[in-house]
FIKOLZA-1660 file (N, C-alpha, C; in steps of 0.1 Angstrom, whole numbers, plus 5000, padded with zeros to 4 digits):
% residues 236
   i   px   py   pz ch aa at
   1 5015 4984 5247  A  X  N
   1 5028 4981 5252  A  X CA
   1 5039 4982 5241  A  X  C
   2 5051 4991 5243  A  X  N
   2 5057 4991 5233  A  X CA
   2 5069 4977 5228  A  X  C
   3 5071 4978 5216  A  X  N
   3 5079 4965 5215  A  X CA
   3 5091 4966 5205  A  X  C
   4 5101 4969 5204  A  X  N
   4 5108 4968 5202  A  X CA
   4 5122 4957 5192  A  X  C
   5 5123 4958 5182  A  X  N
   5 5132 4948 5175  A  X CA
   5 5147 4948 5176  A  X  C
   6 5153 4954 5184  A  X  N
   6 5162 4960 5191  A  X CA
   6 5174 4948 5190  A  X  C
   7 5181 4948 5180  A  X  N
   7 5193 4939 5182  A  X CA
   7 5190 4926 5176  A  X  C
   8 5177 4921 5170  A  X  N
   8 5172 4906 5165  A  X CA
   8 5175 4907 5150  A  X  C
   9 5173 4922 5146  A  X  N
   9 5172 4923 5129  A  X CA
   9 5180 4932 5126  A  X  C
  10 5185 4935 5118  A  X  N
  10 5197 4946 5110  A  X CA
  10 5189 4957 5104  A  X  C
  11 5193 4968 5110  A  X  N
  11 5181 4981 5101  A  X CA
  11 5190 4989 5088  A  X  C
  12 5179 4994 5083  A  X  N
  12 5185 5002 5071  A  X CA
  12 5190 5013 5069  A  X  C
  13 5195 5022 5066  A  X  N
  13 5194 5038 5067  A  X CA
  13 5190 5044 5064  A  X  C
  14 5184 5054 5075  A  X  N
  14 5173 5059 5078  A  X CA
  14 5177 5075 5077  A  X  C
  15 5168 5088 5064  A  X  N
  15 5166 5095 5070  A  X CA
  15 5163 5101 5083  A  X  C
  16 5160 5098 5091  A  X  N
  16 5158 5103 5102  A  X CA
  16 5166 5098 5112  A  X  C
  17 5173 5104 5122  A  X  N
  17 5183 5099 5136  A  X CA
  17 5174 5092 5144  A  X  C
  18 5161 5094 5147  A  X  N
  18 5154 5087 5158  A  X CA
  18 5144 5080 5155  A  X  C
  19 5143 5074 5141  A  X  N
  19 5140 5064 5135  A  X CA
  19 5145 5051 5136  A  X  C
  20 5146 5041 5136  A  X  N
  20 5149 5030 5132  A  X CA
  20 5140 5024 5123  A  X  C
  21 5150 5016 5112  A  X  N
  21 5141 5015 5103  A  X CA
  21 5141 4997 5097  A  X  C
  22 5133 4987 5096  A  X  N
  22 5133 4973 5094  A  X CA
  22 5130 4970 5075  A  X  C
  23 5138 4963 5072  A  X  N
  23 5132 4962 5057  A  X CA
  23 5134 4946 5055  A  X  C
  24 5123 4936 5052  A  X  N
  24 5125 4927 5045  A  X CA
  24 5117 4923 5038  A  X  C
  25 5127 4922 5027  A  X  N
  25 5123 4919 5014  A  X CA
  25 5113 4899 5013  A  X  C
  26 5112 4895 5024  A  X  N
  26 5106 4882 5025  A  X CA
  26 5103 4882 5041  A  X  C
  27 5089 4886 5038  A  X  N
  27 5086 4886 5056  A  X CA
  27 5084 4875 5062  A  X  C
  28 5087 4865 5058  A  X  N
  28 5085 4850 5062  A  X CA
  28 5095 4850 5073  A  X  C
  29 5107 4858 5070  A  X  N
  29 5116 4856 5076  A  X CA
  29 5119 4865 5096  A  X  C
  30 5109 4870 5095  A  X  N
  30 5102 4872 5106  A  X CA
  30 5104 4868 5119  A  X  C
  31 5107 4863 5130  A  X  N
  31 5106 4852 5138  A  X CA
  31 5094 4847 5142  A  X  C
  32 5089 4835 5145  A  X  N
  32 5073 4835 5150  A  X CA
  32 5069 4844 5162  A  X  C
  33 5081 4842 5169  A  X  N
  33 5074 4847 5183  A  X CA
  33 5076 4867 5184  A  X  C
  34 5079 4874 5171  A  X  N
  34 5080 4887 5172  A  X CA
  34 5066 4889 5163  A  X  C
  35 5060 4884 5155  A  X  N
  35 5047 4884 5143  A  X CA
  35 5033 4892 5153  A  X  C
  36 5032 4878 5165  A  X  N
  36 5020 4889 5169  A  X CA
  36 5019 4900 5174  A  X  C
  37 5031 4906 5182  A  X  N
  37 5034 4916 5186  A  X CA
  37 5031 4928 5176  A  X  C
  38 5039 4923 5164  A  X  N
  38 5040 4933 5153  A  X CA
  38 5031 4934 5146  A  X  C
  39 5024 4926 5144  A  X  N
  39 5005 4924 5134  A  X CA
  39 4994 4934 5140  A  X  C
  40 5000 4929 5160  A  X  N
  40 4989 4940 5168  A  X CA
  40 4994 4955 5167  A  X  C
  41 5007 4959 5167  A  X  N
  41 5011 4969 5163  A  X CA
  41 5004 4976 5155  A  X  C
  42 5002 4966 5140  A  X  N
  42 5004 4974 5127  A  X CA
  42 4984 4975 5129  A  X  C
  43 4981 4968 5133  A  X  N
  43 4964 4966 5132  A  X CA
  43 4959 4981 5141  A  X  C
  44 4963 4984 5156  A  X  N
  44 4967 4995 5158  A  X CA
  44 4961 5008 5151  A  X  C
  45 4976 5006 5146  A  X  N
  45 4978 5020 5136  A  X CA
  45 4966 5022 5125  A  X  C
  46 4962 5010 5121  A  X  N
  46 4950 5010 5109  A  X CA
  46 4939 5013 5117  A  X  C
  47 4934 5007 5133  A  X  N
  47 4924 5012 5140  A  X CA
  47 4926 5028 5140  A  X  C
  48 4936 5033 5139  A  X  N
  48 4938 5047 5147  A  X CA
  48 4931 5059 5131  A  X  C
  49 4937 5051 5123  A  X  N
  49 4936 5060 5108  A  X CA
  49 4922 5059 5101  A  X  C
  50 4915 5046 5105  A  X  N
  50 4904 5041 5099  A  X CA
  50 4895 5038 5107  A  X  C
  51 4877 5039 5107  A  X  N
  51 4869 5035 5114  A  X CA
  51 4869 5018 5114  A  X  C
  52 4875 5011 5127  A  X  N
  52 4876 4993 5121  A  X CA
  52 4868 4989 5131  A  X  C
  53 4861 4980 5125  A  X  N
  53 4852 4969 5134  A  X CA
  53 4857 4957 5136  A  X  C
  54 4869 4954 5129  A  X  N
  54 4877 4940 5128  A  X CA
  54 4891 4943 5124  A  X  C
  55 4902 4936 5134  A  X  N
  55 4917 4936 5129  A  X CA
  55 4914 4932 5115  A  X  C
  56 4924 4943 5106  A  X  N
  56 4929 4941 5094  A  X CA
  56 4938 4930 5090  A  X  C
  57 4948 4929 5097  A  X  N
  57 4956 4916 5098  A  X CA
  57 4950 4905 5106  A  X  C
  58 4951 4892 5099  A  X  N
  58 4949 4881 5112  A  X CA
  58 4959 4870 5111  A  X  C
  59 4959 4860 5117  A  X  N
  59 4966 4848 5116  A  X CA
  59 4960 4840 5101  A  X  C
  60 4951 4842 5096  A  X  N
  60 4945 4838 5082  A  X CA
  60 4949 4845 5072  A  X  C
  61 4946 4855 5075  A  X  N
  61 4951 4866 5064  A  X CA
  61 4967 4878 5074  A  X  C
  62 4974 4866 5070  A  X  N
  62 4991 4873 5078  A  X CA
  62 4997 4883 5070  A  X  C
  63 5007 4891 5072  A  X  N
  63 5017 4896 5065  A  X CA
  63 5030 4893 5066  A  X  C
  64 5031 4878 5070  A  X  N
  64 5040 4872 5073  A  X CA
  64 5046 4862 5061  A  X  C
  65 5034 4862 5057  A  X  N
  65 5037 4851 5042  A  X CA
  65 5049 4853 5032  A  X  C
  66 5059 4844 5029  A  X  N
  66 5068 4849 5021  A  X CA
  66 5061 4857 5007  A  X  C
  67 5052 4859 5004  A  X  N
  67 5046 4862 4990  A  X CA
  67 5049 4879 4996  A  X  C
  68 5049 4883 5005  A  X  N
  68 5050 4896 5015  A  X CA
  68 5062 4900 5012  A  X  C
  69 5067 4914 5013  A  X  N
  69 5076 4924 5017  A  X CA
  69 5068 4932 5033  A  X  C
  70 5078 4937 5040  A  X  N
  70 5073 4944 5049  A  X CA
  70 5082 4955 5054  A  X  C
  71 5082 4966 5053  A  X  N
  71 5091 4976 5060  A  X CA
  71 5084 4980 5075  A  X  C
  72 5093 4982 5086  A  X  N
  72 5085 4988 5097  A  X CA
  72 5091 5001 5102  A  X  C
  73 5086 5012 5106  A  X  N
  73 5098 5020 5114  A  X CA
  73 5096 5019 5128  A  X  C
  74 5105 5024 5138  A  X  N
  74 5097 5029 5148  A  X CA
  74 5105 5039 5154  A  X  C
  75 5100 5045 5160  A  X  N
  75 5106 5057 5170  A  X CA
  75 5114 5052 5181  A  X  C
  76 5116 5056 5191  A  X  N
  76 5124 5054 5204  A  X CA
  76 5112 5044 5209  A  X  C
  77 5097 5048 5210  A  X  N
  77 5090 5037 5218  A  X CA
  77 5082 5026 5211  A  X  C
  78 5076 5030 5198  A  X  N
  78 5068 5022 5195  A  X CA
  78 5072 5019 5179  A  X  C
  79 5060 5010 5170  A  X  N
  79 5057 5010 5157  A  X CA
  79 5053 5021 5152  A  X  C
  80 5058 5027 5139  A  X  N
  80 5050 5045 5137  A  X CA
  80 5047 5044 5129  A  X  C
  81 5046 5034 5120  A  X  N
  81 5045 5031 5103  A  X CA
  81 5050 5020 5100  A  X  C
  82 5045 5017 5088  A  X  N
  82 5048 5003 5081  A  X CA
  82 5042 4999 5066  A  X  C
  83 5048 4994 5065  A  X  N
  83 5044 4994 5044  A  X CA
  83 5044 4980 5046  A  X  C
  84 5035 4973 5033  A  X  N
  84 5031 4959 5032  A  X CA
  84 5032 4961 5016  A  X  C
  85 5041 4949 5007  A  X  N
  85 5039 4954 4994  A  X CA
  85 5044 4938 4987  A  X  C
  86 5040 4937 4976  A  X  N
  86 5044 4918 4970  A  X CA
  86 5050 4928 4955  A  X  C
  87 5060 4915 4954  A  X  N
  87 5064 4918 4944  A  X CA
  87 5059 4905 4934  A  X  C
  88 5055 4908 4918  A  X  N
  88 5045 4897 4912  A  X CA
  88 5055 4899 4898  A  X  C
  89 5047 4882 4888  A  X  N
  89 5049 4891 4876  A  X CA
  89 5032 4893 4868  A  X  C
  90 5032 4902 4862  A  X  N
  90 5017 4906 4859  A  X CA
  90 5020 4909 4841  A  X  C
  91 5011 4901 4831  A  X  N
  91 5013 4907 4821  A  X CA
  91 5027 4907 4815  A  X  C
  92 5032 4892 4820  A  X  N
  92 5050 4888 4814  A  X CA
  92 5061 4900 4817  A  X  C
  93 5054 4909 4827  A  X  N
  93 5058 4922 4834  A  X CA
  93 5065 4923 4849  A  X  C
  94 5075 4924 4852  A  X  N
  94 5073 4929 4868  A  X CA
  94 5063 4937 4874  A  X  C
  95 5062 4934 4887  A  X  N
  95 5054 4946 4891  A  X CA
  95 5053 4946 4901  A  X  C
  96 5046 4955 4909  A  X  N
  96 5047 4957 4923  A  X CA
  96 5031 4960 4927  A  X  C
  97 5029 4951 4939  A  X  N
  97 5016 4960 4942  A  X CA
  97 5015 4963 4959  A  X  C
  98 5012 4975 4962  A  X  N
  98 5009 4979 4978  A  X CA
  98 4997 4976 4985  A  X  C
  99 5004 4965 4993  A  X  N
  99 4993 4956 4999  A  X CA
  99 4985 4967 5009  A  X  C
 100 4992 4979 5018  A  X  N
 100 4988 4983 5025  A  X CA
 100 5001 4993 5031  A  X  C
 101 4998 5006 5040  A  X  N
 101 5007 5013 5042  A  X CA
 101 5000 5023 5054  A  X  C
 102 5005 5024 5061  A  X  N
 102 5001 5031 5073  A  X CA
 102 5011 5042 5085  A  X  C
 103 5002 5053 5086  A  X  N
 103 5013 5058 5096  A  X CA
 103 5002 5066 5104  A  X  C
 104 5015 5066 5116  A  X  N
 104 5004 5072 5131  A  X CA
 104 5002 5083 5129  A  X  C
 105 4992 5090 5125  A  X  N
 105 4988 5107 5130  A  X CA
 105 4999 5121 5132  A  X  C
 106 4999 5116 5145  A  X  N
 106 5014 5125 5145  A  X CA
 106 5027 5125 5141  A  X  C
 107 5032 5115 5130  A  X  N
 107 5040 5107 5119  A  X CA
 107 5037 5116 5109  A  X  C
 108 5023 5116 5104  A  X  N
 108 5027 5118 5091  A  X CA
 108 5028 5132 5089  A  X  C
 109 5030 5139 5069  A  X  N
 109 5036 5148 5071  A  X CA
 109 5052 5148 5070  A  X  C
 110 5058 5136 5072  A  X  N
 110 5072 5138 5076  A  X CA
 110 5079 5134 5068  A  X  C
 111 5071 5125 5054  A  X  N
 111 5080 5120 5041  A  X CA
 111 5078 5106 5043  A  X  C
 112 5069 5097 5054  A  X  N
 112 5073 5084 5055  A  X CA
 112 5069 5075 5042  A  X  C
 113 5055 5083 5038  A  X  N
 113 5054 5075 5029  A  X CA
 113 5062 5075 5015  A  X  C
 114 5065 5083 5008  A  X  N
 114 5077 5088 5004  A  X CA
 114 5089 5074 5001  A  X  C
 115 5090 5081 5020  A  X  N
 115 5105 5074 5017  A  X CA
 115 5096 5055 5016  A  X  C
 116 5089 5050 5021  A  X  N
 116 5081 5036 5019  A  X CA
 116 5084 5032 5005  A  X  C
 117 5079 5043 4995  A  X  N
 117 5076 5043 4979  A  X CA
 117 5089 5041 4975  A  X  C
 118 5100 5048 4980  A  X  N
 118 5115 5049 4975  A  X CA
 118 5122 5033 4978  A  X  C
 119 5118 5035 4987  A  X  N
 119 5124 5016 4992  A  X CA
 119 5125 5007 4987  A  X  C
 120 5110 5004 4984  A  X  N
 120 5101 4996 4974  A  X CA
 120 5103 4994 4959  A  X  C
 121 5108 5009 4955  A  X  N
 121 5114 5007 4942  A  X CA
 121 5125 5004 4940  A  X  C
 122 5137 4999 4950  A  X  N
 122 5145 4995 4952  A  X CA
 122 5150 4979 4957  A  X  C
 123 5137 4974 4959  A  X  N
 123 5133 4959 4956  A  X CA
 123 5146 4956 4948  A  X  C
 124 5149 4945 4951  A  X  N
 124 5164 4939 4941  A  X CA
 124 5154 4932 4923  A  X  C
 125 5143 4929 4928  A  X  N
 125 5138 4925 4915  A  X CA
 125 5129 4938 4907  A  X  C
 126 5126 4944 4912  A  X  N
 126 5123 4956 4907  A  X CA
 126 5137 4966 4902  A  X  C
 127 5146 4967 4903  A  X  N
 127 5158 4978 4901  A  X CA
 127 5165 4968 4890  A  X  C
 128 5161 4953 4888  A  X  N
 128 5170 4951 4877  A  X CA
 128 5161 4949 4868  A  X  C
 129 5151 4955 4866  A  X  N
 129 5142 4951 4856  A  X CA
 129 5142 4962 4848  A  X  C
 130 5145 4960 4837  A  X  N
 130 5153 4967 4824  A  X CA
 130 5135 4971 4821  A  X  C
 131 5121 4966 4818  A  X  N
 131 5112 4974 4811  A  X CA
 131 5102 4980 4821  A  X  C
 132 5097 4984 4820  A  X  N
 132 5090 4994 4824  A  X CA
 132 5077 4986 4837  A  X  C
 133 5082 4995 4850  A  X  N
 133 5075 4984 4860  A  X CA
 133 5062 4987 4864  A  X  C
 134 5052 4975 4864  A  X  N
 134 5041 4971 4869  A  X CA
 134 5036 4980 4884  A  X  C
 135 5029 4989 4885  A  X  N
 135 5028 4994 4895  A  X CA
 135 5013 4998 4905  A  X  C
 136 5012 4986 4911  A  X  N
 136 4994 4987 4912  A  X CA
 136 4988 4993 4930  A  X  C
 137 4979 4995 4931  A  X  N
 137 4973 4996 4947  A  X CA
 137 4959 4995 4951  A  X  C
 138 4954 4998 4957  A  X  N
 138 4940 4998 4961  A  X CA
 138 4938 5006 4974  A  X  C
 139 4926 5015 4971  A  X  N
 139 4925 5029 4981  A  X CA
 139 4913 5030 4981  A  X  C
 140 4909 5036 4990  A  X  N
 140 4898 5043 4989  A  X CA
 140 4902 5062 4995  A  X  C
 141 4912 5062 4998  A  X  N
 141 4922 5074 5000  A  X CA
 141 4926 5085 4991  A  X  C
 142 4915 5098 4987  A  X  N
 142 4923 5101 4974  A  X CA
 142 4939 5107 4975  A  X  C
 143 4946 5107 4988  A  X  N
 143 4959 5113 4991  A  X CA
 143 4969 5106 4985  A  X  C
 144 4963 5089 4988  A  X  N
 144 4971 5080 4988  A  X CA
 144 4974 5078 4972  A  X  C
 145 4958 5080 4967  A  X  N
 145 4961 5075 4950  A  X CA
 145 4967 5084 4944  A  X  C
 146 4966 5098 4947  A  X  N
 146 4970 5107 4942  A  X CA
 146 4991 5107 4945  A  X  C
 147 4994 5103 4956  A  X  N
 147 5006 5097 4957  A  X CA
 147 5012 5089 4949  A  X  C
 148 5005 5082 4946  A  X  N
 148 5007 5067 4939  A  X CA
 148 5008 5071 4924  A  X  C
 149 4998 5078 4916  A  X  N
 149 4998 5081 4905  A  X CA
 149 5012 5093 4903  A  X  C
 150 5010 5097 4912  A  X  N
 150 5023 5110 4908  A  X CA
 150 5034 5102 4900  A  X  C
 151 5040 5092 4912  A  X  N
 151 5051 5086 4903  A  X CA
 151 5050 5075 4893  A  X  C
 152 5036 5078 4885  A  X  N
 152 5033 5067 4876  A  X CA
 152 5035 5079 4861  A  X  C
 153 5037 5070 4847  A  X  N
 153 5034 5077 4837  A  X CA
 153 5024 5075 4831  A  X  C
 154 5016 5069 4833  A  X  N
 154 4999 5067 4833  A  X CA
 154 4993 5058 4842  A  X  C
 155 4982 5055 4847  A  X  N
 155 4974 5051 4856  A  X CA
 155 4960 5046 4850  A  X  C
 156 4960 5034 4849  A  X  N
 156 4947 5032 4848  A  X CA
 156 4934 5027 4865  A  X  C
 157 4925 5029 4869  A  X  N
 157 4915 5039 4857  A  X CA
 157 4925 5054 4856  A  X  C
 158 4918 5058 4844  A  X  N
 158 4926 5076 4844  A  X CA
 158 4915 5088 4853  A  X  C
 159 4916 5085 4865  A  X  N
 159 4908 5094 4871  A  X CA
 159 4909 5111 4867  A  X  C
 160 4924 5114 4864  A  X  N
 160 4926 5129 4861  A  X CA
 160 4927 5132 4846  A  X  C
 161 4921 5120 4838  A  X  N
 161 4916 5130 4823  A  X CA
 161 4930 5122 4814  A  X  C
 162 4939 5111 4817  A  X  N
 162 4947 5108 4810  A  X CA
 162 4941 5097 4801  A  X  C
 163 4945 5092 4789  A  X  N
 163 4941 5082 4780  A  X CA
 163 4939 5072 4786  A  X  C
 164 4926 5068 4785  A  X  N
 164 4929 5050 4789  A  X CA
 164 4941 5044 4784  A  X  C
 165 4943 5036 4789  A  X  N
 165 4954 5028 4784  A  X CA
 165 4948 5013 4782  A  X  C
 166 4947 5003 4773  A  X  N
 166 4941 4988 4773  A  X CA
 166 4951 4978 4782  A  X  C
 167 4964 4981 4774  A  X  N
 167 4973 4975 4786  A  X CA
 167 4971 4972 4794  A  X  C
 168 4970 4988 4805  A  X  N
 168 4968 4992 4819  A  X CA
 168 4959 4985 4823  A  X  C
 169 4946 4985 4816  A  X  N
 169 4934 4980 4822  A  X CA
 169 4937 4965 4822  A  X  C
 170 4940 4963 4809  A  X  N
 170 4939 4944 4812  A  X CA
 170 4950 4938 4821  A  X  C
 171 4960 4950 4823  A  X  N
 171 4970 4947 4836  A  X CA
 171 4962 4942 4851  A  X  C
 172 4956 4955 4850  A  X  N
 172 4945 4959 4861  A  X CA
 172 4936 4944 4863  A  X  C
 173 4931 4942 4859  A  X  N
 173 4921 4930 4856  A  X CA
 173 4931 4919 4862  A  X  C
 174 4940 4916 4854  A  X  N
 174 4949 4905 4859  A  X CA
 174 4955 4903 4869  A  X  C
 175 4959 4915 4876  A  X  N
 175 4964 4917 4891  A  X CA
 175 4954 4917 4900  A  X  C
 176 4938 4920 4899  A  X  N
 176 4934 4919 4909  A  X CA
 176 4927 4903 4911  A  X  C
 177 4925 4897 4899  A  X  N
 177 4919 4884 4900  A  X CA
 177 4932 4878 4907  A  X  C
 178 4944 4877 4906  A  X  N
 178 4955 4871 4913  A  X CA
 178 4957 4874 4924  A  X  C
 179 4952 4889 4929  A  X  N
 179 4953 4887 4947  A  X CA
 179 4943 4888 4953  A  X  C
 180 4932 4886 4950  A  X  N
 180 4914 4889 4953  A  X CA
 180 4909 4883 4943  A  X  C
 181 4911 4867 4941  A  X  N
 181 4902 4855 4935  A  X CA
 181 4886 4861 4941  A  X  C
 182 4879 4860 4926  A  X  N
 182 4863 4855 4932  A  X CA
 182 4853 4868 4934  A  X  C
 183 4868 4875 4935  A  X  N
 183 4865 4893 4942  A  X CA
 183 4859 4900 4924  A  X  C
 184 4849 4905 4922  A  X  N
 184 4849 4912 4910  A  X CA
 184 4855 4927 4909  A  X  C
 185 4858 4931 4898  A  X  N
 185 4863 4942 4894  A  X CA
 185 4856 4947 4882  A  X  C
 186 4845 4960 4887  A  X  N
 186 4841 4962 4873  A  X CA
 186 4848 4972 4867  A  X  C
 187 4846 4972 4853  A  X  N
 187 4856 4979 4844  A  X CA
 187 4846 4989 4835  A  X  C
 188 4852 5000 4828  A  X  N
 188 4869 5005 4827  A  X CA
 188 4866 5016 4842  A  X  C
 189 4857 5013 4854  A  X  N
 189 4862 5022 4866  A  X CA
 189 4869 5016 4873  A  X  C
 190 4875 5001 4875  A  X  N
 190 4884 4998 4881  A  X CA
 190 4877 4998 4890  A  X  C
 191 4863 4993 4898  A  X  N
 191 4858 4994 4908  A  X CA
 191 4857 4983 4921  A  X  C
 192 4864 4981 4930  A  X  N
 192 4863 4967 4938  A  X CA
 192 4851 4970 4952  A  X  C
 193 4837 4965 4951  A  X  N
 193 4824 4972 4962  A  X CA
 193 4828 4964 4967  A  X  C
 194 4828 4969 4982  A  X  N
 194 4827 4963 4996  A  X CA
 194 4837 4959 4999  A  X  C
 195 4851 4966 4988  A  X  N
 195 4868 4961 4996  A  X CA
 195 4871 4964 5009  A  X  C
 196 4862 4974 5015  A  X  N
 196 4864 4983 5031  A  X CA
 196 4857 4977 5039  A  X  C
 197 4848 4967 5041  A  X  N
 197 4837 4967 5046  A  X CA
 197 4839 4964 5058  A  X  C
 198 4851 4961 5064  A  X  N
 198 4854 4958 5079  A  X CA
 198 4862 4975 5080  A  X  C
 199 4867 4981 5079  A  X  N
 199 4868 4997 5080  A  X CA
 199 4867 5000 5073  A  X  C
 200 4862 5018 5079  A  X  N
 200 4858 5027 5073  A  X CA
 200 4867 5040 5072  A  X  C
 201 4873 5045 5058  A  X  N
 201 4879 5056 5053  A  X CA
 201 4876 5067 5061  A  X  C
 202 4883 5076 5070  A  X  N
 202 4877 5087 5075  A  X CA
 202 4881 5098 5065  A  X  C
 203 4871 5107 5062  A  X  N
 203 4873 5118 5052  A  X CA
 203 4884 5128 5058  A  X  C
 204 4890 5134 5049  A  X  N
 204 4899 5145 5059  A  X CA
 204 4896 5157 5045  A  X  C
 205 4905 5171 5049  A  X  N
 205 4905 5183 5044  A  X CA
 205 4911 5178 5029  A  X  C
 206 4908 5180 5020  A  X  N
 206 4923 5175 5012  A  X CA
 206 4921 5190 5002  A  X  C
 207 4938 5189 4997  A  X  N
 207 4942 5201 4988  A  X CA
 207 4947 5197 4973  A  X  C
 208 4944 5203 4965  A  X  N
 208 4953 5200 4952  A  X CA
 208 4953 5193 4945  A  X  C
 209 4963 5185 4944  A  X  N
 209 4957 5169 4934  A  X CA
 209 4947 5157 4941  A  X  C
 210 4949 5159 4950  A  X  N
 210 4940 5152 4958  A  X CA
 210 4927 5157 4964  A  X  C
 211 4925 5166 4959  A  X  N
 211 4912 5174 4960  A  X CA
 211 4902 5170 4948  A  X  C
 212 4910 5169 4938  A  X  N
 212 4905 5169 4923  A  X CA
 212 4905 5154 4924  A  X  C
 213 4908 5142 4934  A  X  N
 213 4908 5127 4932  A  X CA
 213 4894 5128 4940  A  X  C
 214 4893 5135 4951  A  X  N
 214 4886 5131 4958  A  X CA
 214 4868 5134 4954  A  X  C
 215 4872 5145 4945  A  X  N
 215 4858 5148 4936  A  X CA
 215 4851 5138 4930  A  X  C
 216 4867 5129 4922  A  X  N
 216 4863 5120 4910  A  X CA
 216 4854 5107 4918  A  X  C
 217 4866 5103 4933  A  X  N
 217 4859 5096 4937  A  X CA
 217 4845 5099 4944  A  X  C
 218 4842 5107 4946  A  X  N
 218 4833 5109 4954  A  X CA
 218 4817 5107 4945  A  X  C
 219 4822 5108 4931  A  X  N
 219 4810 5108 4914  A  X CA
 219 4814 5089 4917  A  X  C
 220 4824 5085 4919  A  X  N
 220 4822 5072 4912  A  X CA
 220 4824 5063 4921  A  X  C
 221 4827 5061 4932  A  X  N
 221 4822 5057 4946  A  X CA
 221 4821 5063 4959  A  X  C
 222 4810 5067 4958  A  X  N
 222 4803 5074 4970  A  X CA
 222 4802 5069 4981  A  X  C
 223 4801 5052 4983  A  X  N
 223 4801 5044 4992  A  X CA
 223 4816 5041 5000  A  X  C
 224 4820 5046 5008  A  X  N
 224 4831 5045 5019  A  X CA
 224 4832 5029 5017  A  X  C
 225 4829 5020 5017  A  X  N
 225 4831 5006 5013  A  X CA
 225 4839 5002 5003  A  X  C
 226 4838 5011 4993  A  X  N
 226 4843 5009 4979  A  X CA
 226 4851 5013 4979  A  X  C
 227 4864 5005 4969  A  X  N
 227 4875 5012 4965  A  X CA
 227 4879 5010 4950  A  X  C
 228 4888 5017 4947  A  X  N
 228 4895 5016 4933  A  X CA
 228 4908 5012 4934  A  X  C
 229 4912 5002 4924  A  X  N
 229 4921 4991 4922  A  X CA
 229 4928 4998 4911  A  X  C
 230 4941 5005 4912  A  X  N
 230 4945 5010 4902  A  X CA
 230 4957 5002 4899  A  X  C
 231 4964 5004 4885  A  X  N
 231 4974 5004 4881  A  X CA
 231 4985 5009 4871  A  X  C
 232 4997 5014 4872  A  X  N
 232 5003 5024 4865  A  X CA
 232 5014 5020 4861  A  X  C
 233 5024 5026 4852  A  X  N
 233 5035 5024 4852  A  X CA
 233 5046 5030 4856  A  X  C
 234 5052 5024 4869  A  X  N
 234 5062 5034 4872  A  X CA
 234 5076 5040 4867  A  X  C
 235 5077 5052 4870  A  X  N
 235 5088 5058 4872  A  X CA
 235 5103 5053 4880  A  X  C
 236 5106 5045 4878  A  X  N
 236 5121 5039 4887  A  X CA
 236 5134 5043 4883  A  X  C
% end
């Protein structure tokens, strides 16, 4: 059923004419009674992209929490994407990490994620942050990481052959023990087993830089379960 935010919330400007586009920087702010609508939405779109045996979002684990950022788009009828991202400080550092990011099928291709990335770095606490910003994710996607690293000036792990960085890594370490208590991360692969284990990654064609991630991953987790917990510094 489609659903619509039509007149409740103030949108942003949008590339696109037949877009509308939602951005809040504290998703708390939400209304209750628009959350489940939009949770089933977004859970949806993750069924449609990923093999899932269990909504990704729930009422336990919301993206409604003020600790949340959330952008949504949608077209004329439905939800077509949506970004989930916190903003932290990590390492006496700003930083940002992407909780999750999704678009429908016949969406993507179109720059959404892109323009998600551009948004996000425009966070009001990220754009006044004079040093160099904290910028982390977790994939098991080599499209996505390979996205993600483009606008980084190093990345730890260095899947494509760049210097470790100690920083990076003990950045790394410290960001994920603060949003995945209890959760291990082995090191220096940056490895989190069994982050997927309620969906499953569907493989696709991939080209180019993301052909060469998908190799690395494929040597260093072979198990669709498994993901890598990266972190970089970005470009802003």
């Amino acid at each position: 059923m489609a659903f619509k935010l039509d007149g409740r919330y103030p949108t942003i400007a949008s590339p696109w004419g037949d877009y509308a586009v939602y951005s809040f920087p504290d998703a708390s702010k939400i209304g209750c009674s628009d959350r489940q609508p939009i949770m089933d939405a977004m859970n949806s779109i993750i069924a449609i992209n990923w093999k899932a045996i269990e909504p990704h979002w729930t009422a336990s684990s919301s993206p409604f929490d003020s600790k949340y950022s959330l952008i949504l788009v949608y077209d004329r009828v439905e939800l077509i994407a949506f970004s989930v991202y916190r903003v932290m400080t990590i390492a006496h550092r700003m930083a940002i990490y992407r909780s999750g990011t999704e678009v429908l099928p016949a969406y993507q291709g179109r720059g959404l994620y892109g323009f998600f990335t551009s948004q996000i770095l425009k966070h009001p606490c990220a754009a006044s942050h004079s040093e160099r910003l904290l910028y982390g994710w977790r994939t098991r996607n080599p499209i996505v990481w390979a996205a993600n690293a483009k606008i980084c000036e190093m990345v730890a792990p260095s899947l494509l052959a760049d210097e470790a960085d100690a920083d990076l890594q003990a950045a790394c370490i410290e960001m994920c023990a603060t949003l995945y208590p209890g959760k291990p991360l082995e090191v220096p692969g940056m490895i989190m087993r069994g982050a997927y284990g309620h969906i499953e990654h569907i493989r696709q064609d991939y080209r180019g830089t993301a052909s060469l991630v998908e190799a690395a991953m494929s040597r260093i987790i072979p198990n669709s379960a498994d993901a890598l917990f990266s972190v970089g510094y970005a470009r802003v």
